[in-house]
PAVO-175497 format. One record per residue: z, y, x of N, C-alpha, C in turn; residue number from 1; residue in three letters. Coordinates in steps of 0.02 Angstrom, whole numbers, plus 50000, padded with zeros to 5 digits. Layout:
N
     n_w     n_v     n_u    ca_w    ca_v    ca_u     c_w     c_v     c_u   pos   code
       Z       Y       X       Z       Y       X       Z       Y       X   NUM    ALA
...
// end
This chain:
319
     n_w     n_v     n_u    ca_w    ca_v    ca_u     c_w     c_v     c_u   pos   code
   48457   49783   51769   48442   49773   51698   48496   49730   51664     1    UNK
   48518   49680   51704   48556   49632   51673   48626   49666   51668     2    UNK
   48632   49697   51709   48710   49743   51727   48720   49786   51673     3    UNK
   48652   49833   51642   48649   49885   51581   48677   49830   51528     4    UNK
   48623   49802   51514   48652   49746   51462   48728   49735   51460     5    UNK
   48747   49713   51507   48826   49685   51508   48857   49749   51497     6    UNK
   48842   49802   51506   48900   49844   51496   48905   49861   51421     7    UNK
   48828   49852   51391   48798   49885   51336   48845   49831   51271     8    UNK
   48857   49759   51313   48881   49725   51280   48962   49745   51259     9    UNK
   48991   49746   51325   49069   49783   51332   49088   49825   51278    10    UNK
   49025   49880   51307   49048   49943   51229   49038   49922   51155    11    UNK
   48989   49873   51158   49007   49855   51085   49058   49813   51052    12    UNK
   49087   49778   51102   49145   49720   51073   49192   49762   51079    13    UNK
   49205   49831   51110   49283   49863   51121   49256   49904   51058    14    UNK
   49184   49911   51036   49173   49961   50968   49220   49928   50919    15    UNK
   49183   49856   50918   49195   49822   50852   49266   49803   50842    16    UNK
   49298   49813   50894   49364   49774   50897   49424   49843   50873    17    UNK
   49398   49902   50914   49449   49966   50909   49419   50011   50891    18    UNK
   49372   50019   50832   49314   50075   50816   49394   50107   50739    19    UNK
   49422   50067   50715   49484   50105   50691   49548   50130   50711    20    UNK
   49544   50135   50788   49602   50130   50827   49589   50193   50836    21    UNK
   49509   50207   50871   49474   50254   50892   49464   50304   50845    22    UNK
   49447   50281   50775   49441   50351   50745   49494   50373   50708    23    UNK
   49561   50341   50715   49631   50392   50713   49643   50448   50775    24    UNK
   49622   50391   50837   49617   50443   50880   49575   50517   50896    25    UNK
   49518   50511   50864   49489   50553   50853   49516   50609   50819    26    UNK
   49530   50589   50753   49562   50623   50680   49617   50659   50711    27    UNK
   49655   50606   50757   49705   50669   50776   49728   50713   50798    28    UNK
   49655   50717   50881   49643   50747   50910   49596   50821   50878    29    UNK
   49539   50801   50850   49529   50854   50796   49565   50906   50749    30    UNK
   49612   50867   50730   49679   50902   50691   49732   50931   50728    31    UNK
   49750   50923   50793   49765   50970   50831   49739   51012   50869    32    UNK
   49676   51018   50864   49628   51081   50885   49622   51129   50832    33    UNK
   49612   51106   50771   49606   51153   50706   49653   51187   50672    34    UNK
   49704   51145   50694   49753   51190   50654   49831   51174   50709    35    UNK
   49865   51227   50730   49920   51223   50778   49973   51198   50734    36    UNK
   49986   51216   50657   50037   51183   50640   50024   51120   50619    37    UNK
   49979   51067   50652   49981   51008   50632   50029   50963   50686    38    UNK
   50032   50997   50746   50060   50958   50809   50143   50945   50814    39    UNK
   50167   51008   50762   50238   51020   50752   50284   50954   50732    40    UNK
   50350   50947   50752   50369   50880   50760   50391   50882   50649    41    UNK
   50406   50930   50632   50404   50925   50570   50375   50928   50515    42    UNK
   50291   50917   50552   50230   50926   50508   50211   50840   50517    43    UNK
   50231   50817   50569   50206   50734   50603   50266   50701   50545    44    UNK
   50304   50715   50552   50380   50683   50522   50354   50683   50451    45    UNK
   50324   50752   50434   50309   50755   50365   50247   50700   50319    46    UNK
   50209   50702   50387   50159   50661   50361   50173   50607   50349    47    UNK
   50230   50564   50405   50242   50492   50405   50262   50460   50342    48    UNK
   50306   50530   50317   50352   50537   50230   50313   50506   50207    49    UNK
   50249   50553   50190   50203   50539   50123   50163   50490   50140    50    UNK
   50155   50454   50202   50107   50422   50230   50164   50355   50176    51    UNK
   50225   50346   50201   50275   50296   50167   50246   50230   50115    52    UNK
   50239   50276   50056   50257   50241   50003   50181   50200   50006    53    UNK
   50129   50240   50007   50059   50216   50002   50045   50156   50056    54    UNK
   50080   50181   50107   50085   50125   50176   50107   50056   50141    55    UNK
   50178   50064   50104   50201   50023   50091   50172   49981   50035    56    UNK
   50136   50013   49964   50102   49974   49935   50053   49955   49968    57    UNK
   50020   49956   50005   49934   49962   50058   49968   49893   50087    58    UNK
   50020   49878   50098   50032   49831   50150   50023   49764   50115    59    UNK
   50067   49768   50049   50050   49702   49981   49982   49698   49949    60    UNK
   49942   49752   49966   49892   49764   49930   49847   49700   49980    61    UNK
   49857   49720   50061   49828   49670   50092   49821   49591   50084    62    UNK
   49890   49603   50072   49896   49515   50051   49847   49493   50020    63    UNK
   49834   49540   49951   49811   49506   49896   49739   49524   49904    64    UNK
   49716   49587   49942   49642   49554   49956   49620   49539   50026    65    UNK
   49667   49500   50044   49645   49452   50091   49637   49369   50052    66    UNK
   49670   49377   50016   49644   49303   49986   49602   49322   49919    67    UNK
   49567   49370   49932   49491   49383   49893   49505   49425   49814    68    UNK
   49584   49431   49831   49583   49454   49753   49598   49538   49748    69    UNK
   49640   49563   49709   49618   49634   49688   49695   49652   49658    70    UNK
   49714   49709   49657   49763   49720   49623   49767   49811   49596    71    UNK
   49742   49799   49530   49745   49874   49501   49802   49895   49461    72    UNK
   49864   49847   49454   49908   49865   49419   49974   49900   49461    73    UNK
   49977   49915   49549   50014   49944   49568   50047   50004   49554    74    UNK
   50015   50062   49521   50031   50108   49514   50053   50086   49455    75    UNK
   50040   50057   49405   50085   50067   49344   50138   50025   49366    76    UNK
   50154   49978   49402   50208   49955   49407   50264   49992   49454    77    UNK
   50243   50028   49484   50290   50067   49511   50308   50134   49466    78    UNK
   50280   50151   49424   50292   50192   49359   50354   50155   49337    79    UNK
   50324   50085   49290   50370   50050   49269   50444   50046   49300    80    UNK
   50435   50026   49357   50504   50009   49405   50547   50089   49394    81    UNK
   50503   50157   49423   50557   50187   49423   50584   50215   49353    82    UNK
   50540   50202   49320   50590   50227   49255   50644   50180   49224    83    UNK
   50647   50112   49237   50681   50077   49203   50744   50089   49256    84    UNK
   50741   50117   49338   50795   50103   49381   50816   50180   49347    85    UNK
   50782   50229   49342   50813   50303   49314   50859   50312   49250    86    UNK
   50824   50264   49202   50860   50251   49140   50922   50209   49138    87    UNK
   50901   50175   49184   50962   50120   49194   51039   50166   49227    88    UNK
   51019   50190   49265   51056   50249   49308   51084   50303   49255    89    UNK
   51044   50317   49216   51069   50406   49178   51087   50365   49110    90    UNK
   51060   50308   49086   51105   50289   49018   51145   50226   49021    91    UNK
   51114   50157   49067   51148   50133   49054   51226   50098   49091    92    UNK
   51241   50161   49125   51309   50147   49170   51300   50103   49220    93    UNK
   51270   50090   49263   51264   50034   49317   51252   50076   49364    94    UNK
   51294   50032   49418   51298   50080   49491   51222   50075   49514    95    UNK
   51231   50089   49577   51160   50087   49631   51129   50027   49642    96    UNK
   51183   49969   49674   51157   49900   49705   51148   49877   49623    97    UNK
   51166   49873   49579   51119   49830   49521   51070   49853   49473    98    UNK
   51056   49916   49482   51005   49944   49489   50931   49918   49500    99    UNK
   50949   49941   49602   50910   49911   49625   50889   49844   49643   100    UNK
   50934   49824   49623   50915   49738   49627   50856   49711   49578   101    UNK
   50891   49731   49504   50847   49746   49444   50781   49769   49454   102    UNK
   50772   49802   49483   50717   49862   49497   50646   49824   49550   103    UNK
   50684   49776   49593   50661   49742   49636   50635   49687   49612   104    UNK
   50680   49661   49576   50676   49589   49528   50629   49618   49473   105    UNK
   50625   49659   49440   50561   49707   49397   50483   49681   49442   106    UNK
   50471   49728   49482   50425   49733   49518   50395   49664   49536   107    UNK
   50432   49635   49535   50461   49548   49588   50385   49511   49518   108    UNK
   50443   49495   49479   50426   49484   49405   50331   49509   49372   109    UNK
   50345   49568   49368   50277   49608   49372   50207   49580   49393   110    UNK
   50226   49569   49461   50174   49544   49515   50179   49474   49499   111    UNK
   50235   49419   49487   50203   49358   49486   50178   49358   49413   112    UNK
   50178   49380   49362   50126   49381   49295   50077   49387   49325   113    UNK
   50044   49439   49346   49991   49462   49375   49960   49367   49413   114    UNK
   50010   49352   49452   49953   49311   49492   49964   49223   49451   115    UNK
   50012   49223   49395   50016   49179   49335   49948   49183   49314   116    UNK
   49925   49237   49284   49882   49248   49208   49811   49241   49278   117    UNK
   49806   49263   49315   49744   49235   49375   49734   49158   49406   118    UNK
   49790   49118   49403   49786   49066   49431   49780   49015   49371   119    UNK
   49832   49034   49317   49837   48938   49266   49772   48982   49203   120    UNK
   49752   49055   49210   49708   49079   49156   49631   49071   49182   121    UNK
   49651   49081   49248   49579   49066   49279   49512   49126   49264   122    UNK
   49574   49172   49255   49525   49241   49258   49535   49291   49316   123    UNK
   49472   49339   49333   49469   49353   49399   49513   49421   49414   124    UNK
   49553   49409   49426   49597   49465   49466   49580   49544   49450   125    UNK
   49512   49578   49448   49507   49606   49435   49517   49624   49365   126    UNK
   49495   49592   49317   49525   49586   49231   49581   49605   49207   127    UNK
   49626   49556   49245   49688   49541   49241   49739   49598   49248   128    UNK
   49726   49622   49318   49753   49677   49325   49743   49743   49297   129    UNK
   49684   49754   49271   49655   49807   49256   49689   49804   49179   130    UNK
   49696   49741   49148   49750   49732   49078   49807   49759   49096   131    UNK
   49828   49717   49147   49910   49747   49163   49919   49821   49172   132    UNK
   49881   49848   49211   49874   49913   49240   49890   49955   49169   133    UNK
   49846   49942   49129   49852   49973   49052   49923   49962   49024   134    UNK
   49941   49901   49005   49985   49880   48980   50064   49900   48995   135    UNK
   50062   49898   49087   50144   49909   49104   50137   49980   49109   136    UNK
   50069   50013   49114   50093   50096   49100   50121   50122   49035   137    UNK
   50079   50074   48986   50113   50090   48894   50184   50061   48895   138    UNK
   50188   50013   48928   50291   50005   48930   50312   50080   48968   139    UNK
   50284   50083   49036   50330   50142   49050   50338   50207   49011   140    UNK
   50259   50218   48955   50277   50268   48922   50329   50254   48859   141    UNK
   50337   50192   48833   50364   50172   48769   50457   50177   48807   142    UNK
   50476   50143   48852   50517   50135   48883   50565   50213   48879   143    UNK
   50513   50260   48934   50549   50326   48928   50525   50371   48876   144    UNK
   50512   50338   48817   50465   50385   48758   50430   50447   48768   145    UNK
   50414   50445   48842   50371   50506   48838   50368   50546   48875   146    UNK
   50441   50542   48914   50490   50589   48939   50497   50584   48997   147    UNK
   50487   50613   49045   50528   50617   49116   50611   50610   49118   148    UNK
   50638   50543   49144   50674   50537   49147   50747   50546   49217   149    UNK
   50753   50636   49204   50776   50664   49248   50862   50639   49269   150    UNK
   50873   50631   49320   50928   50602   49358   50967   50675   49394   151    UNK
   50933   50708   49413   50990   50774   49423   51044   50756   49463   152    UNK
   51095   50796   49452   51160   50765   49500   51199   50705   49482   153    UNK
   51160   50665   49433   51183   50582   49435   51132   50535   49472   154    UNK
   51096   50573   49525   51071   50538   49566   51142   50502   49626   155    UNK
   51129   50419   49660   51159   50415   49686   51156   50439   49773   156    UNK
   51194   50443   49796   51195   50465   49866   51163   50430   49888   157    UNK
   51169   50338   49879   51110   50297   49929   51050   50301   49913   158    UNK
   51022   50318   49843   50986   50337   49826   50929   50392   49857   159    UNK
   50986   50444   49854   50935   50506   49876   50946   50499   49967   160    UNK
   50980   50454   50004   50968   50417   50059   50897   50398   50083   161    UNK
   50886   50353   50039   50849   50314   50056   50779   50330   50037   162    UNK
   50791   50379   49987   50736   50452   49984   50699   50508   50010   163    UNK
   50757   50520   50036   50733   50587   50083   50806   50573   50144   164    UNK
   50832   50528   50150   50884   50535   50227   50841   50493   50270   165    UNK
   50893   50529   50347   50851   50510   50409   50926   50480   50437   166    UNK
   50878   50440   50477   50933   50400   50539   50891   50455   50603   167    UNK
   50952   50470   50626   50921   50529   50681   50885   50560   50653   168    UNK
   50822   50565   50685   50755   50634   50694   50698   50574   50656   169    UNK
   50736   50516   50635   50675   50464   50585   50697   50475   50514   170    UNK
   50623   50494   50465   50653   50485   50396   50673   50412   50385   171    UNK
   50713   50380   50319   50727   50325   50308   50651   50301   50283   172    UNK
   50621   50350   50242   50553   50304   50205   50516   50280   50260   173    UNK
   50525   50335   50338   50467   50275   50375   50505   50238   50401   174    UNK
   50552   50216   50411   50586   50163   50442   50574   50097   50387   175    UNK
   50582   50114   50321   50585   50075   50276   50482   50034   50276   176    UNK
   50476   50098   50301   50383   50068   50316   50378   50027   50358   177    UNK
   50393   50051   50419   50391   50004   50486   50424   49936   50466   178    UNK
   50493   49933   50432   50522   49861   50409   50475   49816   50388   179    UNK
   50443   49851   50344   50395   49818   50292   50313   49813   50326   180    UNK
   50283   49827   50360   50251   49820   50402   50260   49765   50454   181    UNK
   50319   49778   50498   50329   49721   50529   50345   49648   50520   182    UNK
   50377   49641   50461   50390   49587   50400   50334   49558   50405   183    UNK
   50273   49597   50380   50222   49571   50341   50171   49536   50409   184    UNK
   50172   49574   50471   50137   49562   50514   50163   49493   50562   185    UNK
   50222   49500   50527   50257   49418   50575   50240   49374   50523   186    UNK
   50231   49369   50454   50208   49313   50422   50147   49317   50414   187    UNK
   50102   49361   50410   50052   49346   50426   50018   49316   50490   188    UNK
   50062   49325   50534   50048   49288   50620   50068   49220   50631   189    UNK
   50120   49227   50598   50187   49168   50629   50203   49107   50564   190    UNK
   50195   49131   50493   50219   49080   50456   50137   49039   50424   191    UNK
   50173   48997   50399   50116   48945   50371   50101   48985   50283   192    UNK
   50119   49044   50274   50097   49066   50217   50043   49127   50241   193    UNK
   50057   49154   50301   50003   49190   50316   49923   49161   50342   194    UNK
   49948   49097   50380   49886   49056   50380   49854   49025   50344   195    UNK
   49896   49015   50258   49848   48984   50199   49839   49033   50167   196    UNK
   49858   49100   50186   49813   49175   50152   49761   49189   50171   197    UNK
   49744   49168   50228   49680   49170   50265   49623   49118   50237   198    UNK
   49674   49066   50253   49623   48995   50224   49600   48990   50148   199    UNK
   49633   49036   50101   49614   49046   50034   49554   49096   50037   200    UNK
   49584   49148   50075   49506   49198   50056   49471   49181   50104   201    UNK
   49460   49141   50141   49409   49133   50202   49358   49069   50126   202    UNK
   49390   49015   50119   49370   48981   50075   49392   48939   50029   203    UNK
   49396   48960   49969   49463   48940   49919   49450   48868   49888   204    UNK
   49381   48851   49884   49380   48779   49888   49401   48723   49958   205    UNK
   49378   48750   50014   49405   48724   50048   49461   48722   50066   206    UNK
   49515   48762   50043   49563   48776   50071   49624   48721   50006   207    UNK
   49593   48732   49949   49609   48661   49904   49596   48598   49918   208    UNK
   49544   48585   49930   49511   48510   49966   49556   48486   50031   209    UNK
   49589   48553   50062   49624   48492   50111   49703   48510   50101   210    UNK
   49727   48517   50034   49795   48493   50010   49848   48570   50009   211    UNK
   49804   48623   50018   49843   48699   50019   49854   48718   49918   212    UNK
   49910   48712   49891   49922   48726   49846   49883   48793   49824   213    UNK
   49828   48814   49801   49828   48887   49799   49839   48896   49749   214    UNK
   49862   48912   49700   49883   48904   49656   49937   48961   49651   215    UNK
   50004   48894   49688   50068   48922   49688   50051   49001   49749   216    UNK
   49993   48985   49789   50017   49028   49850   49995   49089   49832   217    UNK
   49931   49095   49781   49905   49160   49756   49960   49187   49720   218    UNK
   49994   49157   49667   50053   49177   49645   50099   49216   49701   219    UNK
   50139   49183   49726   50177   49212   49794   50139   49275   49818   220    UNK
   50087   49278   49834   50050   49357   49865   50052   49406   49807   221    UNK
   50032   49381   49743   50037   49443   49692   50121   49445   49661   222    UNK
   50155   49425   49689   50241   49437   49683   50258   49465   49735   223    UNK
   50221   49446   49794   50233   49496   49864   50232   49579   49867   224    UNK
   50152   49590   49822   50129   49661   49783   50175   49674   49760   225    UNK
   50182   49663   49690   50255   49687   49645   50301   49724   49690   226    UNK
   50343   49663   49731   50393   49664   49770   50393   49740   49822   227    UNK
   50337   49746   49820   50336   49777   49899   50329   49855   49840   228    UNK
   50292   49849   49794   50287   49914   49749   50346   49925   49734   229    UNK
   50409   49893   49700   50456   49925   49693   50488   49952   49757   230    UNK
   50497   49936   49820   50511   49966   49868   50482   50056   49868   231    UNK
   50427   50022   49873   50421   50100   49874   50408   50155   49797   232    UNK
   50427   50121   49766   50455   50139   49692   50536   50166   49682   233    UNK
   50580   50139   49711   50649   50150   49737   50649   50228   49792   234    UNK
   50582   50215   49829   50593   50283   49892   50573   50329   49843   235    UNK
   50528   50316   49796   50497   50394   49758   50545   50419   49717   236    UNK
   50587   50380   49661   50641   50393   49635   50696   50452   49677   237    UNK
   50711   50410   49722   50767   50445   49781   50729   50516   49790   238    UNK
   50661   50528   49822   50641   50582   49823   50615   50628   49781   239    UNK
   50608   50617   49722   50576   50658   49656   50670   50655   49602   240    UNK
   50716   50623   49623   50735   50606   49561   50716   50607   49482   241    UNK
   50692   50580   49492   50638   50585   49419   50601   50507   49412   242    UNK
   50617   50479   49342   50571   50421   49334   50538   50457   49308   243    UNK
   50444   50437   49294   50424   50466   49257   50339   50422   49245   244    UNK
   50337   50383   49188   50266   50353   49166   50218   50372   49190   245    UNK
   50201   50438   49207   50142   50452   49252   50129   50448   49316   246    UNK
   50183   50432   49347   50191   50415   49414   50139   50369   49436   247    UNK
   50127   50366   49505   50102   50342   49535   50007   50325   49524   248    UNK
   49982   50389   49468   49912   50359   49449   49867   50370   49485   249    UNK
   49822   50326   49518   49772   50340   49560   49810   50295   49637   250    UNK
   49874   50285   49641   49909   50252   49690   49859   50188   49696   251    UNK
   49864   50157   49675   49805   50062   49666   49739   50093   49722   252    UNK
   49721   50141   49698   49637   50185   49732   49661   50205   49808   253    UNK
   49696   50218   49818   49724   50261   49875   49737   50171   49919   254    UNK
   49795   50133   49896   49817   50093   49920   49737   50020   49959   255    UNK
   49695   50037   49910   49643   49967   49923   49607   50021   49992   256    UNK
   49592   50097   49976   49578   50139   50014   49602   50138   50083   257    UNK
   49671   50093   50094   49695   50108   50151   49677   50039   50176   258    UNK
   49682   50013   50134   49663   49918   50166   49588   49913   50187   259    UNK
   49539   49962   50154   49461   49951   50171   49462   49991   50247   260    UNK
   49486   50035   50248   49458   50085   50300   49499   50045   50365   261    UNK
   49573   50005   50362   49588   49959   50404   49575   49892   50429   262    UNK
   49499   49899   50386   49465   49848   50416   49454   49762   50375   263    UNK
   49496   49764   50326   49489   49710   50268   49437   49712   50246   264    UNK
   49406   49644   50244   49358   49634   50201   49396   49594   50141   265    UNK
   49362   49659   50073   49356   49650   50018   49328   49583   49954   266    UNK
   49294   49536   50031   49267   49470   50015   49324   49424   50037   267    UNK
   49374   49430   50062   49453   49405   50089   49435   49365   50148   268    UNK
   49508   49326   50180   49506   49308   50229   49500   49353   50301   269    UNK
   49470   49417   50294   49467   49462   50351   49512   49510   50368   270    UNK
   49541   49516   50382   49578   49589   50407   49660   49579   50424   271    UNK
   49695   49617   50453   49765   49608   50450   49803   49696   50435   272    UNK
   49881   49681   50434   49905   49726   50412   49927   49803   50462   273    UNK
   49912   49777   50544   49913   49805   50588   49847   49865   50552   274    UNK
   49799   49842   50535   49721   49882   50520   49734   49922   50455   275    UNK
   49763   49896   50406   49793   49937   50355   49838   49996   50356   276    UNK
   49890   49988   50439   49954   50023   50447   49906   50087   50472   277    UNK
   49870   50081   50508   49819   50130   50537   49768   50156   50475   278    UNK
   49741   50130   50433   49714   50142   50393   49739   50206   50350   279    UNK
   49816   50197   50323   49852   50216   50283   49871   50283   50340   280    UNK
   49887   50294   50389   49897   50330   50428   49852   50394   50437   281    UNK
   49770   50346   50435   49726   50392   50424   49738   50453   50370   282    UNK
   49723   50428   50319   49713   50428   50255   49792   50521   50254   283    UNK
   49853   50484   50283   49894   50526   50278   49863   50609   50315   284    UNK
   49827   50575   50365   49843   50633   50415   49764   50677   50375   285    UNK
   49709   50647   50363   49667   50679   50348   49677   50743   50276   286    UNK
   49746   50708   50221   49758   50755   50194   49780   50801   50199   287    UNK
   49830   50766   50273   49868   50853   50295   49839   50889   50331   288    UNK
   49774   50892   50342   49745   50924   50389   49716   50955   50334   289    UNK
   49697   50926   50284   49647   50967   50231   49674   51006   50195   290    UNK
   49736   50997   50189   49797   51023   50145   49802   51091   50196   291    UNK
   49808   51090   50262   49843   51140   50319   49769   51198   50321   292    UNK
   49718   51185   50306   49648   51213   50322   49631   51251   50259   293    UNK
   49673   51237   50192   49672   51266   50108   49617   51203   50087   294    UNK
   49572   51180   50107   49537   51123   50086   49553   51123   50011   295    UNK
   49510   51135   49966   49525   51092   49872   49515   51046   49887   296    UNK
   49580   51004   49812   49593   50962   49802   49542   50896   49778   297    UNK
   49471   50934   49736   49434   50918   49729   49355   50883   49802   298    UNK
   49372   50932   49832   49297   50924   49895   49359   50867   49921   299    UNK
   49425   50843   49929   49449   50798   49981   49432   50742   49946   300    UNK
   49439   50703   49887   49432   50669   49862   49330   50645   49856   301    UNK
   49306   50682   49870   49237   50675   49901   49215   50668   49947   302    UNK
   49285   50670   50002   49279   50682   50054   49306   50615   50078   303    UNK
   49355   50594   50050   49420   50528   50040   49343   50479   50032   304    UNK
   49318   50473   49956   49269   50424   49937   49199   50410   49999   305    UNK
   49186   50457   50054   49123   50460   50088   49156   50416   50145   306    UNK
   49228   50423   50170   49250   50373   50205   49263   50313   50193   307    UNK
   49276   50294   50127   49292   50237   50097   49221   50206   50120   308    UNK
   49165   50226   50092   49100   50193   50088   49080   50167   50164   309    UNK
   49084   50240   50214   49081   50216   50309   49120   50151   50325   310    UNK
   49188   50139   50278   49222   50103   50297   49202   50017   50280   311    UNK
   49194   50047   50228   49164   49967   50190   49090   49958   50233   312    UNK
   49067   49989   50242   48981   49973   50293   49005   49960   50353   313    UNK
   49059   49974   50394   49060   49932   50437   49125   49885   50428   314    UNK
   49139   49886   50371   49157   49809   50373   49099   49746   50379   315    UNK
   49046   49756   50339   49017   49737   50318   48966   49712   50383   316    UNK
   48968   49757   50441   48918   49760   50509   48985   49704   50550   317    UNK
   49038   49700   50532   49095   49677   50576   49086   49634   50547   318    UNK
   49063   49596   50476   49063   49530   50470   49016   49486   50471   319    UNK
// end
């Protein structure tokens, strides 16, 4: 009796611990039973592509709700970014590197307003962003008046590099993921800003009471967002050549999407970016499977939202 127990115990701490490890594994095993061209090394490659950019906002997204807060203005800021790096490129004569520096420093900029107007305004993150979200999409439409701002063959070579080129048999966008992934997972482990990201959303009064600036540090995480959006604001450019105001809408939904189902709790302090990288992974492979099967566009997104909800309930059993 006591032996059932103990084992009964086993399976549940390896549940609770790898129950998202497990159901990629599942997902992927499923998806190579259903469909043969999912196993192909240029259908996996393909996914990792599109898996990229979302990975990469999903990863800043963590930051910021791990210390309890919210960020709905990603997608317009990566709108923003690439049209001002497209325009900058097709009108106003500037090479590649100041560009993108600009473009970075944009995004950079972007995100610490965002966690300015939340920290010295003392309004809740959700508000805030959901202003911005509005706001930097009406710059990106005012910006390119309207217009898709097409780059054509004045795209630059590092550009469309770092877009769609591969080092070997690796695209650059997932290399540029993994960078940014691993970045994030060594300061979240190793530096004293990943441990007062914790200590803010675990408990933000306490985490003031014993001398943690939060303040400045919430700032720093929603400049981290920004930051990490123009990155992958720079890869979409390279691969669409095209800035264009409508870009990226519904990206913010997709991105918190990848942080819930990897295991973040939405109340902060819980989760890391290892659970997001898998999350976002999910998320990739389930469309290409739905995509490979004719699946509408419509039943996935019903299909997307019924996991979101599984995901958040057992966050919710995990905390």
């Amino acid at each position: 009796m006591e032996k059932s127990f103990g084992i009964k115990k086993i399976i549940k701490r390896i549940w609770e611990r790898y129950n998202i490890l497990l159901g990629l594994v599942v997902l992927f095993i499923f998806s190579s039973l259903v469909s043969g061209a999912f196993l192909t090394a240029r259908n996996l490659l393909n996914v990792m592509r599109q898996v990229s950019i979302n990975g990469i906002i999903a990863v800043g997204m963590t930051f910021v709700i791990l210390t309890a807060g919210i960020d709905l203005s990603v997608g317009a800021i990566l709108a923003m970014v690439g049209c001002l790096c497209a325009g900058l490129l097709k009108f106003g004569g500037l090479g590649f590197l100041p560009v993108l520096f600009i473009g970075l420093g944009a995004g950079l900029l972007m995100g610490m307003m965002n966690g300015l107007v939340i920290t010295k305004g003392k309004i809740q993150p959700f508000i805030v962003t959901l202003a911005t979200m509005t706001s930097i999409r009406g710059l990106a439409f005012l910006y390119s008046k309207g217009r898709p701002i097409v780059l054509g063959e004045e795209t630059p070579s590092a550009l469309l590099f770092l877009g769609e080129g591969y080092v070997g048999p690796i695209p650059v966008p997932v290399l540029l993921f993994l960078s940014v992934f691993i970045l994030s997972s060594f300061i979240l482990r190793r530096t004293v800003l990943g441990r007062y990201v914790y200590a803010i959303g675990g408990n933000e009064e306490a985490a003031r009471l014993s001398g943690i600036n939060v303040d400045f540090f919430k700032i720093v995480v929603y400049s981290l967002s920004g930051l990490f959006v123009a990155v992958a604001s720079v890869i979409a450019i390279g691969r669409l050549g095209v800035g264009n105001a409508d870009l990226g809408l519904g990206y913010e939904l997709n991105a918190i999407a990848a942080v819930v189902i990897g295991g973040t709790s939405l109340m902060g302090g819980i989760g890391t970016v290892e659970g997001t990288f898998i999350g976002a992974v999910i998320l990739g492979i389930l469309s290409n499977i739905l995509n490979l099967l004719g699946v509408g566009s419509f039943f996935q997104q019903i299909l997307k939202g019924g996991i979101i909800i599984i995901a958040v309930l057992l966050s919710k059993r995990r905390s």
